[in-house]
KESE-248965 format. One record per residue: residue number from 1; residue in one letter; x, y, z of N, C-alpha, C in turn. Coordinates in nm, 2 decimals. Example, Ala and Ser with C-alpha at 12.3 -4.5 7.8 and 13.67 -1.06 7.14 Angstrom:
<1, A, <1.32, -0.57, 0.78>, <1.23, -0.45, 0.78>, <1.32, -0.33, 0.78>>
<2, S, <1.28, -0.22, 0.71>, <1.37, -0.11, 0.71>, <1.29, 0.00, 0.79>>
This chain:
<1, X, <1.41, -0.92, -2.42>, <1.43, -0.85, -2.30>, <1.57, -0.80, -2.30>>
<2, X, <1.68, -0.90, -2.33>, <1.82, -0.82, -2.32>, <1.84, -0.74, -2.42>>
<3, X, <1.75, -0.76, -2.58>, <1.79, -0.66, -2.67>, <1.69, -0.51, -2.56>>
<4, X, <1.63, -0.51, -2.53>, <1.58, -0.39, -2.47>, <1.66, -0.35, -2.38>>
<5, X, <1.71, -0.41, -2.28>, <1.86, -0.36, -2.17>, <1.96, -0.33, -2.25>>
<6, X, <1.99, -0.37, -2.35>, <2.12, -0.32, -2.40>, <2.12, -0.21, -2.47>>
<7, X, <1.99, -0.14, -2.56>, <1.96, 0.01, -2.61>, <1.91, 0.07, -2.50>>
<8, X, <1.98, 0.16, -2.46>, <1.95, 0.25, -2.33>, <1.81, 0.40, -2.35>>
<9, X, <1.72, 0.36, -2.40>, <1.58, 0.44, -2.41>, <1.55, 0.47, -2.27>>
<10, X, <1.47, 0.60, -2.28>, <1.43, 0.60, -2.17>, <1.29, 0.52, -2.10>>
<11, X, <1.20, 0.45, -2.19>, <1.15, 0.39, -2.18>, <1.17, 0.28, -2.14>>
<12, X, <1.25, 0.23, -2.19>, <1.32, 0.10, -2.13>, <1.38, 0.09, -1.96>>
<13, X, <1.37, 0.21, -1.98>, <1.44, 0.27, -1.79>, <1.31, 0.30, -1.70>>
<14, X, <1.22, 0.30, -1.80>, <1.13, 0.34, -1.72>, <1.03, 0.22, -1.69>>
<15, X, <1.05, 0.12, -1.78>, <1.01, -0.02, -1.79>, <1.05, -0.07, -1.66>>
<16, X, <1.18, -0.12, -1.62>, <1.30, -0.16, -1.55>, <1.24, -0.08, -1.40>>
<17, X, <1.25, 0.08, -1.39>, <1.17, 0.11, -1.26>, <1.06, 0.11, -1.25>>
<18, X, <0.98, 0.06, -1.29>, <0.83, 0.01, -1.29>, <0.84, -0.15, -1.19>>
<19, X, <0.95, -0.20, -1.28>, <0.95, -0.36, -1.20>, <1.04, -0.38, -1.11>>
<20, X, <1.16, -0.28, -1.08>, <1.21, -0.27, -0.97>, <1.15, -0.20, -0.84>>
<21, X, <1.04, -0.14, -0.85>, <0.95, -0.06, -0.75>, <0.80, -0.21, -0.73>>
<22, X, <0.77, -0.24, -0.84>, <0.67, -0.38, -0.79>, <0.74, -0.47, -0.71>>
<23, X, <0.84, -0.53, -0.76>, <0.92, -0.64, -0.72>, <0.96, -0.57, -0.56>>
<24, X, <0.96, -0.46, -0.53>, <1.02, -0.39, -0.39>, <0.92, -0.40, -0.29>>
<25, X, <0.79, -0.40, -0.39>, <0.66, -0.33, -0.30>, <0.63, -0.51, -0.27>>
<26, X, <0.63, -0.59, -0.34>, <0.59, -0.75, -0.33>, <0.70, -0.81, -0.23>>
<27, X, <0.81, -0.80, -0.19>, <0.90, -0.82, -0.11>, <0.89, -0.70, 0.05>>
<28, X, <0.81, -0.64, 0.04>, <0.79, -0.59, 0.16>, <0.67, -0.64, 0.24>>
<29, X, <0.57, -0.66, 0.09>, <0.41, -0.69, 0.15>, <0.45, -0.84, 0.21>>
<30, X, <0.49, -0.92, 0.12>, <0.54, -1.03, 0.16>, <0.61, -1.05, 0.29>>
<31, X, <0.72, -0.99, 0.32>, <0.76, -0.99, 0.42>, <0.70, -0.93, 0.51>>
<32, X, <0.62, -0.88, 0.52>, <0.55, -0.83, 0.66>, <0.43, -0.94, 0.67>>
<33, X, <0.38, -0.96, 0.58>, <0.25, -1.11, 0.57>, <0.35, -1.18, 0.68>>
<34, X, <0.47, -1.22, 0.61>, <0.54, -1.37, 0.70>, <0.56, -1.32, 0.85>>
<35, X, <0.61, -1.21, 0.88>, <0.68, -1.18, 1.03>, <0.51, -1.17, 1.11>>
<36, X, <0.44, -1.07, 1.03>, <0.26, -1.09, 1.11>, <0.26, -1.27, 1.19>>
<37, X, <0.25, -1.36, 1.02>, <0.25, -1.45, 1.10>, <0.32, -1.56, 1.19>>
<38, X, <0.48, -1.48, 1.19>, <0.56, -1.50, 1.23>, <0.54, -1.51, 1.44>>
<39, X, <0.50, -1.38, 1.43>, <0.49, -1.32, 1.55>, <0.34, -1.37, 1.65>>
<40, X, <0.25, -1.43, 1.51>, <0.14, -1.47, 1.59>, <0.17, -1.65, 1.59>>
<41, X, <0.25, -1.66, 1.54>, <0.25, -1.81, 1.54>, <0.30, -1.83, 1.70>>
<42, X, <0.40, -1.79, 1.72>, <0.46, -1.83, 1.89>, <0.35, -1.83, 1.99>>
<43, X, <0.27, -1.72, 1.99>, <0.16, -1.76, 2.09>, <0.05, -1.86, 2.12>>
């Protein structure tokens, strides 16, 4: 994996925003899961 970060391809860039847009989309879904049951827990 670091030999692939360190040759700057474009594929390798495109690898990288592939898993920086998953990792983004799983930290939102995630956080909205928790605050949902955030918000229903108090009642």
């Amino acid at each position: 994996m670091l030999a692939l970060l360190l040759q700057e391809s474009p594929s390798t860039v495109g690898v990288l925003r592939f898993f920086a847009a998953f990792l983004l989309i799983l930290i939102v879904y995630s956080g909205a899961l928790l605050f949902t049951y955030w918000i229903g827990k108090d009642e």
